[in-house]
C-alpha positions, 0 to 999 in steps of 0.5 A, a space after each residue: 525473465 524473472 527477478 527476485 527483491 527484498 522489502 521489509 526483509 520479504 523476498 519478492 518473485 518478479 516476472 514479465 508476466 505477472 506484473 503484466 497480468 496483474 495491471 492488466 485493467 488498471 487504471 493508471 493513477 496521473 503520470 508522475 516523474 517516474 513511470 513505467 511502460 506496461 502493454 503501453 500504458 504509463 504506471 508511476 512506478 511506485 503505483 505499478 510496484 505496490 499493484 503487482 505486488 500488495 506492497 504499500 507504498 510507504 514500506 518503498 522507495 522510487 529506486 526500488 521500483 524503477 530497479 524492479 521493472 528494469 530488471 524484468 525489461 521494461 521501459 522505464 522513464 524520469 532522472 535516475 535517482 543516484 545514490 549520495 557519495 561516500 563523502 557525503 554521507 555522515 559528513 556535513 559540507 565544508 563552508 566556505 568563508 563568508 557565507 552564513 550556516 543556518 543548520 543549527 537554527 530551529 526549524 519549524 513546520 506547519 501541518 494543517 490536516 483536514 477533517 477526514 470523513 469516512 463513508 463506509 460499505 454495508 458489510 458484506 460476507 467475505 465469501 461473497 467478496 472472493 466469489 461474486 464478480 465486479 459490476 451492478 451483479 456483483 459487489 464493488 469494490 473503489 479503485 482508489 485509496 482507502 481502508 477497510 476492516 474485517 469482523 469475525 463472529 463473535 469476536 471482541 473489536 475487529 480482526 483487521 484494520 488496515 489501509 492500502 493505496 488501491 482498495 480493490 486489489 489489496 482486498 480481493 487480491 491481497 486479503 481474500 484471496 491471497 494471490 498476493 502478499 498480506 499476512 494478516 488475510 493469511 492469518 485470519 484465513 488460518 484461523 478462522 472460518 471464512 463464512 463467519 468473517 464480513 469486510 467493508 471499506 471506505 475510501 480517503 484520500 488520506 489513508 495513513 492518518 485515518 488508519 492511524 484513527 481508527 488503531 487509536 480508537 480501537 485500542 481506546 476502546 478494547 485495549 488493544 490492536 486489532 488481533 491481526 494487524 501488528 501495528 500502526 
């Protein structure tokens, strides 16, 4: 069985069997409304999605990924999620007398954003990475949040910033070996001889804000973005 979907406007094979090769020992993060079944064991669909995948979760939805799985046969748990009416979209809801409309009065929130504290790996070899096994003979890698940046010799700054939902995956999967989706691995692997590239990585709980620190200070610093990441 197999489906195809966009995301990003980037076309997506999906079949039974890679999405079960892909989970297959994966911690499954702590159950939320929507999950999926997997071999049984319960995904969040969105962990699920972006795990088979390389997707970050903030480039999609909940519907996509319950749709996804779905499609390919799998069970799938929570409340459908229903799109908005016609009529409710681009028109406001109609008061009824009496009753007072607060849509115009201004809105404020406060966010407190605590201090992130990034411990990173050593470096290690890129080749090593794509190579050596998981384990104390190898090199690990967390399973969890995170971000994680690559250098080249010789090369002014980084050549890839990036954060990611599940640090193993995105980068022995994703990154170095590219069996799934991420341009910027494609990009540099392109360019550049993989034995003069290094990796290191450290988990947050909050990897879009310390992605977005890093960009910042990057730029402070070079002038610009690293080579190979196109933007914050």
């Amino acid at each position: 069985m197999e489906y195809e979907f966009t995301v990003n406007r980037r076309r997506y094979r999906a079949t039974r069997e890679r999405v079960i090769a892909a989970l297959d020992g994966v911690a499954p993060e702590p159950a939320r409304l929507h999950t999926v079944e997997i071999e049984g064991v319960a995904f969040p669909v969105k962990q699920a999605l972006s795990v088979v995948f390389g997707i970050e979760r903030a480039d999609f939805i909940t519907p996509t990924a319950r749709r996804v799985f779905q499609k390919l046969g799998f069970a799938v748990s929570g409340p459908s999620v229903a799109r908005p009416r016609r009529s409710e979209v681009g028109h406001p809801p109609r008061k009824r007398p009496g009753t007072i409309d607060t849509r115009d009065e201004p809105q404020v929130q406060v966010f407190d954003i605590p201090t992130i504290m990034l411990k990173w790996s050593q470096w290690e070899r890129w080749d090593d990475v794509a190579e050596l096994p998981e384990g104390d003979e190898g090199i690990h890698i967390p399973t969890g949040p995170g971000v994680y940046e690559v250098l080249g010799k010789g090369a002014m700054g980084r050549l890839v910033i990036g954060k990611t939902a599940h640090l193993r995956e995105r980068i022995r999967q994703g990154l170095v070996r590219g069996t799934s989706p991420h341009l910027a691995g494609q990009k540099v692997k392109e360019n550049h001889d993989t034995a003069d590239l290094e990796i290191r990585w450290a988990s947050t709980d909050c990897p879009a804000a310390a992605e977005e620190e890093l960009h910042k200070r990057h730029i402070a610093e070079h002038g610009a973005l690293p080579k190979y990441t196109g933007h914050t």
